[in-house]
C-alpha positions in Angstrom: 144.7 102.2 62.6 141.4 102.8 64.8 138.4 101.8 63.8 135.7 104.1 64.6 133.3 102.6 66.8 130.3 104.1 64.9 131.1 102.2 62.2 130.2 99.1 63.6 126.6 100.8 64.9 125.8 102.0 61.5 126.8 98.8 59.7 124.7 96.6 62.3 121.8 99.2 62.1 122.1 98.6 58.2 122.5 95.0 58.3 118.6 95.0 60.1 117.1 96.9 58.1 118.5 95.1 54.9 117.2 91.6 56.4 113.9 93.1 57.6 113.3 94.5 53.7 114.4 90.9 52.2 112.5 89.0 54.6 109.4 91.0 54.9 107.2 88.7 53.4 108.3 86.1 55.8 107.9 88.4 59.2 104.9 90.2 57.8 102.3 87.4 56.4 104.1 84.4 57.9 104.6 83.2 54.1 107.8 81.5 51.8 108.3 81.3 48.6 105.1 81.8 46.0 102.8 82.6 48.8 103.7 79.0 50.7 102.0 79.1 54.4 104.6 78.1 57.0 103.6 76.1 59.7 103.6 78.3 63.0 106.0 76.6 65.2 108.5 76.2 62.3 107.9 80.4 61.6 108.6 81.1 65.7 111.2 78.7 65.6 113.0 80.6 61.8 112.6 83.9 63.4 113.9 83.2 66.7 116.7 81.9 64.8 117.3 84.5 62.5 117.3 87.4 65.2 119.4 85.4 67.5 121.7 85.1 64.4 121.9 88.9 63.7 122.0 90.0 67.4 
């Protein structure tokens, strides 16, 4: 069985988008959970992190 190798684009391309939509909050305003500031080095640090993670 062959896997199509657009398969894997789409479903990467997807996965993105899907992370940037749940976390856009986060990326956007640099805030948690009920509007909770996060500290700046701790917010580079998560979204290094996160994208390093997905990459």
């Amino acid at each position: 069985m062959k896997t199509d190798p657009w398969f894997y684009s789409a479903t990467g391309a997807s996965f993105l988008v899907i992370m940037l939509v749940g976390f856009r909050a986060f990326v956007t305003r640099e805030t948690g959970d009920a509007g909770r500031v996060i500290d700046p080095t701790i917010f580079r640090l998560d979204l290094i992190h996160g994208l390093a993670i997905a990459a």
